[in-house]
N, C-alpha and C positions, 0 to 999 in steps of 0.2 A: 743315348743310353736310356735305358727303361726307368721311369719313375720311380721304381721301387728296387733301381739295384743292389745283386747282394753279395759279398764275397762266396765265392765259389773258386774249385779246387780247377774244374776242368771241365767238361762235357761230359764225363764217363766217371763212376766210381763203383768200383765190382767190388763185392765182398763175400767172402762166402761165413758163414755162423755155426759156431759150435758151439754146444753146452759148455759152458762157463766152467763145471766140475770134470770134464773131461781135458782141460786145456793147460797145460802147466806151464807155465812164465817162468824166463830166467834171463837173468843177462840185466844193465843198464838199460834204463828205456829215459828219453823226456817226455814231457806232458803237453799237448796244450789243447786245453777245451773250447767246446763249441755250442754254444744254447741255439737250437734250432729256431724255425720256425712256429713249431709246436707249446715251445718255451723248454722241451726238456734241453739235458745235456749230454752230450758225446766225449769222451776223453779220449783221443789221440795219441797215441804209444808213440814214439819216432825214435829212430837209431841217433844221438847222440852223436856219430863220428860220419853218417851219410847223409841224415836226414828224412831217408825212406820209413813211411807209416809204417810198423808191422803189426799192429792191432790196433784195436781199442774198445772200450766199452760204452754201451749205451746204457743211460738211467730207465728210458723207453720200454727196453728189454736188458734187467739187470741178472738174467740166467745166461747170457751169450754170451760170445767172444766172440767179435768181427776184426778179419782176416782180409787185406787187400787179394786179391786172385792174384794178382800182380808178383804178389812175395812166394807164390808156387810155383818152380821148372816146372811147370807139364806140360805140355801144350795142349793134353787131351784135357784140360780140365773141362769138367762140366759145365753148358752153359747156363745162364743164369734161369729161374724158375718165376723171381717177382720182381718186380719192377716199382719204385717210389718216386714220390713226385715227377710223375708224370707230364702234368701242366705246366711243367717248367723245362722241358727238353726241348732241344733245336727242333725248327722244323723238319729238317731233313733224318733225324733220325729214325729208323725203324724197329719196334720191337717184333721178337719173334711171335710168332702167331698160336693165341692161346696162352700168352703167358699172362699170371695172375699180377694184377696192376692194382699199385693205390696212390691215387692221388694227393 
């Protein structure tokens, strides 16, 4: 294991972001927060009766609302645009070409 292991979700975590005043919440959600790397914090929406994320909010970016891709049927949904932390994905991973990356 790496010297500097960190809880992580998975290999993958796709979000897609919406203006925060365009987003309306309803329903039960539970919490639970995450202080990054960065030092800020993420809150974590979760279904209460399944456990699946269906939003959360970032302090980082406190105008958005990040939306797992996962919680949309589409299949056309659009592929992702940017890429985060990068120096921490499998080797074997590939992003697609030209997409805007931040370390």
């Amino acid at each position: 294991m790496p010297s500097q292991a960190r809880s992580i979700d998975g290999v993958f975590a796709v979000q897609a972001r919406f203006p925060r005043e365009g987003v309306r919440i309803e329903g039960r959600s539970s919490e639970f927060a995450r202080t990054g790397d960065e030092g800020t914090t993420a809150r974590f929406h979760f279904c209460p009766a399944c456990g699946d994320t269906v939003y959360y909010l970032m302090d980082a970016v406190p105008d958005a609302v990040a939306i797992p891709v996962g919680a949309f049927a589409d299949p056309r949904f659009p592929a992702p645009t940017v890429s985060v932390y990068g120096e921490h994905k499998h080797a074997w991973v590939q992003l697609p070409p030209g997409i805007e990356a931040w370390d």
